[in-house]
N, C-alpha and C positions, 0 to 999 in steps of 0.2 A: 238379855238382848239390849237394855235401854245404857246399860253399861257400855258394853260396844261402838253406839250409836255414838256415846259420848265420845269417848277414842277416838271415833272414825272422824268426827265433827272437829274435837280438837286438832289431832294430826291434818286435816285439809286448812284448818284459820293459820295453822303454822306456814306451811308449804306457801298460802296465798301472802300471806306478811311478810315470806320471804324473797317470793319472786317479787314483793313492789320494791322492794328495801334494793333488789338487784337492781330491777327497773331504773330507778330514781338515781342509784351509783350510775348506771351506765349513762344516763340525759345528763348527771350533769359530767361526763368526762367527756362526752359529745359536745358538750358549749364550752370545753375548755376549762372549767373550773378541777385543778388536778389535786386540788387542796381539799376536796369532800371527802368526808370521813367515810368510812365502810370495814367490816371484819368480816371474816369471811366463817362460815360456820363451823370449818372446824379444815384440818387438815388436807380433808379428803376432798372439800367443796371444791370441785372441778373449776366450774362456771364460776365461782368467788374468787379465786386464787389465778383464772385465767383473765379476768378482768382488773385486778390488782395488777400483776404482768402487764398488760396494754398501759393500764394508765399511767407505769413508771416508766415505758416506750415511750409514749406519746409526751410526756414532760421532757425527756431529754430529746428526744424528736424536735421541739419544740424550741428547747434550749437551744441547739445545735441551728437551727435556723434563725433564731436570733444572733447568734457569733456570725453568720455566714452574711446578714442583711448589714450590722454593723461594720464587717469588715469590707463588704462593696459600695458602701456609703464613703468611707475612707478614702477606698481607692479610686471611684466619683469625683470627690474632692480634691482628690489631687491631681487626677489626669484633669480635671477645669480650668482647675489652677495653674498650670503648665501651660492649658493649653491659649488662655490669655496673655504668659509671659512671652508666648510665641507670636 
């Protein structure tokens, strides 16, 4: 039985190391940091492999609004500048 107990104790330190390790990946793709390392447990890790998903969404998400802010900056700048020569 004390055998068991061990099992059971290790398989739960696992499972809870694993949801902080999720935890921690997910806060920081929440603040934006898309650079944080994380592997997912294996193939099958749902919840690991769906959050990898999001955070390479959310970096080109990301990217793509930065092209879209730099490109109305341009064109800001150019209808101002027009609009002075008028």
């Amino acid at each position: 039985m004390a055998v068991f107990s061990g099992q059971m104790a290790a398989a739960i330190n696992s499972v809870v190391k694993n949801l902080k390790t999720l935890s921690n990946f997910s806060q920081e793709i929440g603040k934006g940091n898309y650079q944080s390392d994380f592997k997912p447990l294996s193939d099958k890790d749902i919840l690991g492999n769906s959050l990898l998903r999001m955070r390479e969404d959310l970096k080109k998400a990301a990217s793509e609004e930065a092209k879209r802010k730099e490109e109305d900056e341009r064109r800001n700048w150019s209808t101002h500048g027009i609009a002075r020569f008028g």
